[in-house]
Structures are given as structure tokens and as C-alpha cells.
Wavefront OBJ file of the C-alpha trace (Angstrom):
o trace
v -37.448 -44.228 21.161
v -40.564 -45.351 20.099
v -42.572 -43.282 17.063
v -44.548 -44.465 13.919
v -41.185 -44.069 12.034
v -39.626 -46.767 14.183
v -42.658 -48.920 14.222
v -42.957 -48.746 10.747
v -39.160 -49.400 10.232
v -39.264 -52.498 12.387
v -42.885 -53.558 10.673
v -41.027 -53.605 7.306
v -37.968 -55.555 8.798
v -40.275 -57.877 9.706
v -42.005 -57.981 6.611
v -39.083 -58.587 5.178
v -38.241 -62.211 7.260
v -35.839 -60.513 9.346
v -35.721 -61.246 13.570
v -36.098 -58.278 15.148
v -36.731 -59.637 18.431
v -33.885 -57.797 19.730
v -33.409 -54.946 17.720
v -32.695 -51.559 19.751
v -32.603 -47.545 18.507
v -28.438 -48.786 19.043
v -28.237 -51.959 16.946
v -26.256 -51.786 14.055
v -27.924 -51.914 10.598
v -25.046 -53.165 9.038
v -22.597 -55.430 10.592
v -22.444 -56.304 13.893
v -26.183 -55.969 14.080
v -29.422 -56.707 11.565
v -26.487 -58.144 9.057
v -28.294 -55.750 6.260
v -26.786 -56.459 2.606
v -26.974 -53.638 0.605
v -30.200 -55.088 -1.718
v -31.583 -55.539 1.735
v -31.143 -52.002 2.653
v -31.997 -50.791 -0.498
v -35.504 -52.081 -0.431
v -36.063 -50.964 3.290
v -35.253 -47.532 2.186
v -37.777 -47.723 -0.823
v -40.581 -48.671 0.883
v -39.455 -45.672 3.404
v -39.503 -43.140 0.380
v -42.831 -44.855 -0.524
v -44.462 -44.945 2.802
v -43.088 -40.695 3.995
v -42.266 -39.422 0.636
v -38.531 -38.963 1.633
v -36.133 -39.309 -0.743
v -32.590 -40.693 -0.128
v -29.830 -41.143 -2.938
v -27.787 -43.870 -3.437
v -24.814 -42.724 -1.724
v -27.249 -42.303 1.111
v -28.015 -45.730 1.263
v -24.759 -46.847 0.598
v -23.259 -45.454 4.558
v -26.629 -46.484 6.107
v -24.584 -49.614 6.786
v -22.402 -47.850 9.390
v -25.681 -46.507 10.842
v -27.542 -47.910 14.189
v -31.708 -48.268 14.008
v -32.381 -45.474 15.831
v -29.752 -43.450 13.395
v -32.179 -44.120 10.144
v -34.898 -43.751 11.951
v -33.970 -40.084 13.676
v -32.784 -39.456 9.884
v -36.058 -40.315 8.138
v -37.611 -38.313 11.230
v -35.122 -35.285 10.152
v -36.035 -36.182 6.113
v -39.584 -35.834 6.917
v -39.584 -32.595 9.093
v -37.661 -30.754 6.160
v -39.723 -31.770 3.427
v -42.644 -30.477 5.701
v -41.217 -27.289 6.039
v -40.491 -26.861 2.207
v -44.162 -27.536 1.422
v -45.383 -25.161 4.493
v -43.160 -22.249 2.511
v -44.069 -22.833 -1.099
l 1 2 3 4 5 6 7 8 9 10 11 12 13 14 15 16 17 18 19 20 21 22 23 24 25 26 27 28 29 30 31 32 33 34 35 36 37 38 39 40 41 42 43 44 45 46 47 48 49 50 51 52 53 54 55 56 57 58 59 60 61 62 63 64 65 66 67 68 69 70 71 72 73 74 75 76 77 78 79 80 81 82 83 84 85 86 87 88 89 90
């Protein structure tokens, strides 16, 4: 899967110091894979909400740590088509 979304995601990863060299739609955010901490994750998320105007709560980001790459990013894909949709029917 390759999209903006995923671009971007990666581009902030990176942006963030992390190696992403090998980083697939299936690696793990959380253990197992990128080794996200929560802070980590957090801040990944914000610049999300800043960068799509999505808008995740905390309990959101708290089981993105059982979630792959390409799970967040079909999510923020998902995020993004609904809040499209509200603003097409207000």
C-alpha cells in the first residue's frame, strides 16, 4: 500500500529518528515491530491530527500499540473519508 497517508506516516517516523528501512503496511507499531512507546505514539498521532485534521482520543492511541503500519494508516485513511463526508452534508 502506498498513499500520501503512508508516506506521510513513514516521513514523520523518520522525522522522528526512527529506522524505517524495513517497515511494511504488516510491521507492528508496537512491539515486535517499530518498538513505539506510548509518548512516541502519541506525538506521531498529533502531528497526524495536525497534518489531516483527524482526531483520535486517548484511548485511541492507547491500542494503536497492538496495531500494524498499514492498520493506522487504513484507519487515518477511514478517519479522513468520514470527516469528509460530514463536511460534504453540513
Amino acid at each position: 500500500m502506498s498513499t500520501p497517508v503512508r508516506a506521510f506516516v513513514v516521513n514523520t517516523l523518520e522525522a522522528m529518528n526512527l529506522d524505517t528501512s524495513d517497515v511494511t503496511d504488516s510491521t507492528p507499531i508496537g512491539d515486535g515491530g517499530m518498538e513505539l512507546e506510548s509518548l512516541t505514539t502519541a506525538e506521531l498521532v498529533m502531528q497526524v491530527e495536525e497534518e489531516y485534521g483527524v482526531k483520535f482520543s486517548d484511548d485511541d492511541v492507547e491500542g494503536m500499540q497492538t496495531m500494524t503500519v498499514g492498520d493506522f494508516v487504513a484507519e487515518v485513511e477511514r478517519r479522513l473519508t468520514q470527516v469528509a463526508a460530514e463536511a460534504g452534508s453540513a
